[in-house]
C-alpha positions as CSV (number, residue, x, y, z in Angstrom):
1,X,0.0,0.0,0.0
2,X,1.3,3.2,-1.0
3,X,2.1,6.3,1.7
4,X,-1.0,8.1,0.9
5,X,-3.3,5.1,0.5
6,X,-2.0,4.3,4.3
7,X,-2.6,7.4,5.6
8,X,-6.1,7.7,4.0
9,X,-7.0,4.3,5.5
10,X,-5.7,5.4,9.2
11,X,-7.8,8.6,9.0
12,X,-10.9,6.7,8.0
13,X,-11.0,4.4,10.5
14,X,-13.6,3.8,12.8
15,X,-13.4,6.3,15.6
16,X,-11.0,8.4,14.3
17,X,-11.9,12.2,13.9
18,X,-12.0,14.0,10.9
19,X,-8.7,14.5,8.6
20,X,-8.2,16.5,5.8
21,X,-5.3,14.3,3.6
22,X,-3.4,16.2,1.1
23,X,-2.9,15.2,-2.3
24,X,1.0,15.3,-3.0
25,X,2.0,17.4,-5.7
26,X,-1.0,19.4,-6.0
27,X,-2.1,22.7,-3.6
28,X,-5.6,24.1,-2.8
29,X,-4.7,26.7,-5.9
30,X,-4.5,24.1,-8.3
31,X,-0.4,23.0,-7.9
32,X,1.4,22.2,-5.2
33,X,1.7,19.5,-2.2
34,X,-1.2,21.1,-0.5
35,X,-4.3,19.8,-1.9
36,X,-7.2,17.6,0.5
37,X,-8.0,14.5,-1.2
38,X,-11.8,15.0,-2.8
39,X,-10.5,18.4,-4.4
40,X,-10.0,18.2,-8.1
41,X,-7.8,20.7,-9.0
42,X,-8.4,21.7,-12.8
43,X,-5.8,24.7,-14.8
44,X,-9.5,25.9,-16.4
45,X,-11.6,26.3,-14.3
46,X,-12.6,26.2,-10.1
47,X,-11.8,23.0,-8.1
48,X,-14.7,20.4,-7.0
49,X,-15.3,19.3,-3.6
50,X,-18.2,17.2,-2.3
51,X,-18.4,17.6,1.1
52,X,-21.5,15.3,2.0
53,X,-22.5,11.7,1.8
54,X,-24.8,10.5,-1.2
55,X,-28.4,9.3,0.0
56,X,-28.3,7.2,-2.4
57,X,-27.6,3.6,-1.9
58,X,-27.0,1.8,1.1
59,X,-23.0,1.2,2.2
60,X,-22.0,-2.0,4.1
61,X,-19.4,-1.1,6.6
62,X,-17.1,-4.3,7.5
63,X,-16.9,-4.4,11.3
64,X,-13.5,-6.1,11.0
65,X,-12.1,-7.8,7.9
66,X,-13.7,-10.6,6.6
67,X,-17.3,-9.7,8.1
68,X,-18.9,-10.2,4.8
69,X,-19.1,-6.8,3.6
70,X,-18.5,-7.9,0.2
71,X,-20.4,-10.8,-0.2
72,X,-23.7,-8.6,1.0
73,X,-22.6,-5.9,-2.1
74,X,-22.8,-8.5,-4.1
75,X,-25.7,-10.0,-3.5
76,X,-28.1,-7.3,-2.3
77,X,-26.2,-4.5,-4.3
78,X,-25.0,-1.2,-2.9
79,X,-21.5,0.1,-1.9
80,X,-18.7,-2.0,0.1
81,X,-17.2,1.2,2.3
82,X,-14.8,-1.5,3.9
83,X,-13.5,-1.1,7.7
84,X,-14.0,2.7,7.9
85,X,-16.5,4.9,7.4
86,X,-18.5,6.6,4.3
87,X,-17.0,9.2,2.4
88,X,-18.1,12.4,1.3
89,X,-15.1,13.0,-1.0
90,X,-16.2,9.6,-2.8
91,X,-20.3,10.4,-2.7
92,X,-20.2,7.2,-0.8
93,X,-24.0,6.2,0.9
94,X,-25.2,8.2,4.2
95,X,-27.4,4.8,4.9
96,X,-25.1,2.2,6.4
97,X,-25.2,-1.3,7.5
98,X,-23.0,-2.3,10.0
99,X,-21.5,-5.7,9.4
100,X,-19.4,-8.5,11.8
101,X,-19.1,-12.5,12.3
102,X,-20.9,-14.0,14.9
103,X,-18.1,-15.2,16.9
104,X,-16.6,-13.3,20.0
105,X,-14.4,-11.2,18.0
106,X,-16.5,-10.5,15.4
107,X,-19.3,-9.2,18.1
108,X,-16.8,-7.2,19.8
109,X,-15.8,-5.7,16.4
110,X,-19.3,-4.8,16.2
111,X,-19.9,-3.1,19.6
112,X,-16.9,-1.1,19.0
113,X,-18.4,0.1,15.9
114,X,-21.7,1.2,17.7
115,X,-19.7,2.8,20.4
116,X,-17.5,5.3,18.4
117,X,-21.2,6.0,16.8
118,X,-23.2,7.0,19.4
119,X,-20.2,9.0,20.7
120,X,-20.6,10.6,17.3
121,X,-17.2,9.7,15.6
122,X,-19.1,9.4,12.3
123,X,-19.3,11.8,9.2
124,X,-22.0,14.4,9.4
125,X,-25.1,12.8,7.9
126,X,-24.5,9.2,8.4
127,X,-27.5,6.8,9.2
128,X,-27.6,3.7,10.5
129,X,-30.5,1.2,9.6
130,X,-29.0,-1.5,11.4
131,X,-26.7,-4.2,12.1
132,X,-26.0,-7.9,10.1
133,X,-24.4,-10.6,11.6
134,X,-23.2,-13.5,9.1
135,X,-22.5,-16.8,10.8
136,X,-19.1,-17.6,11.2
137,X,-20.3,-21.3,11.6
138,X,-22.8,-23.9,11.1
139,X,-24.9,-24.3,14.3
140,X,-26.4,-23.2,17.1
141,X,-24.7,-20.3,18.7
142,X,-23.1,-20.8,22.7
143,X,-25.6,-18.8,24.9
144,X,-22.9,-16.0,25.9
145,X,-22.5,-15.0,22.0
146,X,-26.4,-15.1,22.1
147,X,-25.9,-12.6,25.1
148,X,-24.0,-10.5,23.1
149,X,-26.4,-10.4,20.2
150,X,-29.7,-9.4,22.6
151,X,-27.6,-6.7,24.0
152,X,-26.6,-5.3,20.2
153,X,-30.4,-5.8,19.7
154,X,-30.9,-3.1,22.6
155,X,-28.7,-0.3,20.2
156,X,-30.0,-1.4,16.4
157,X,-32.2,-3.2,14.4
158,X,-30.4,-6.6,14.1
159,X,-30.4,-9.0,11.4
160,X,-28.9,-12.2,11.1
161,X,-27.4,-14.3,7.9
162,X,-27.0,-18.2,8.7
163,X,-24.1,-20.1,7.7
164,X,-24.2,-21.0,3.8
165,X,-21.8,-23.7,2.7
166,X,-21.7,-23.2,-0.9
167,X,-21.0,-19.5,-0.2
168,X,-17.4,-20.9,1.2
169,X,-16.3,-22.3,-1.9
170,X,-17.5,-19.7,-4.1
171,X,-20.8,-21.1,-5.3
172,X,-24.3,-20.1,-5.3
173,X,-27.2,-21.7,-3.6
174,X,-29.8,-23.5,-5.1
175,X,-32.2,-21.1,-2.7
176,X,-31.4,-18.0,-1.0
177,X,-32.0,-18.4,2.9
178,X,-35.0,-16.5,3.8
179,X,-33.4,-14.4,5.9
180,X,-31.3,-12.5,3.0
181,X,-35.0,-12.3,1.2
182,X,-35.7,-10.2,4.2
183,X,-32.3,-8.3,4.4
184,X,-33.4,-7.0,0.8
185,X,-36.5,-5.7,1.4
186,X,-34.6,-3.5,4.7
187,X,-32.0,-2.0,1.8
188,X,-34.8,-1.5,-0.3
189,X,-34.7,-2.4,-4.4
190,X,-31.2,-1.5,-5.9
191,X,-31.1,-1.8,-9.9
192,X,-27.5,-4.1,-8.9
193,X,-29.1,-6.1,-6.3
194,X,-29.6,-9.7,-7.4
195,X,-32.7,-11.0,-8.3
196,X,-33.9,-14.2,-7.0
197,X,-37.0,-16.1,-8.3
């Protein structure tokens, strides 16, 4: 990972505050190494900036890597934000979905996530509609991870994804569990959303 891309990536974690990166090369004049990221400097005419979230769309935020962020873009459409949050600079969604593994780690990811968003260490304009845990296993769940999930129900709308088995080797199911029918009508109808009979 390049310099920049590391710095951008530390700034937009979770619970960091608000950083404006500078573009190397480049000034807020239009040359120079001065430049926020987001600012498009052009030698015709006045840089760009976007300086709120889209509300369009719905962005999945990965609690940790490997929640399953990507897999839910996929299937149900929408933007993968990744382990940070949304960004104005990339009219990424103000609607998020938080999203984490059931086991302990993966809960406690979650929590974390919640807690850096009620003490407002969000962008401006950010909404949550709620929370999806994705099995990390087949199975019943031990009852102090089933603790853990009532007491992430208490915060936000929670919504669970059971384990899929042809999801782990990279093939589709013969029917959609139920429960990601459901997921898609919470994100509402996306054009990119997959369409199931």
């Amino acid at each position: 990972m390049t310099a920049e891309g590391e710095q951008r990536r530390e700034a937009m974690q979770m619970g960091n505050g608000s950083v404006a990166l500078r573009r190397p090369g480049v000034s807020a004049g239009g040359s120079g190494p001065d430049q926020p990221l987001g600012v498009w400097a052009h030698d015709d005419g006045p840089a760009w900036r976007r300086d709120s979230l889209s509300e369009d769309g719905v962005g999945w935020i990965g609690a940790h890597g490997g929640a399953g962020a990507t897999t839910l873009t996929r299937l149900l459409g929408g933007t993968d934000i990744g382990c940070r949050w949304p960004d104005p600079a990339l009219a990424e969604p103000a609607q998020v979905m938080v999203v984490g593994r059931t086991n302990l780690d993966g809960l406690r990811a979650v929590a974390r996530a919640l807690h850096a968003m009620r003490e407002g260490r969000h962008p401006a304009g950010m909404r949550l509609l709620g929370v999806v845990l994705i099995a990390d296993a087949p199975g019943r769940l031990p009852p102090p991870l089933l603790g853990r999930i009532r007491l992430l129900r208490s915060i936000s709308p929670v919504h669970r994804v059971p384990w899929i088995p042809s999801y782990r080797v990279g093939e589709e199911p013969k029917r959609p569990p139920r429960q990601l029918s459901r997921l898609s009508t919470v994100v509402g109808p996306r054009p990119e959303a997959r369409r199931w009979p």
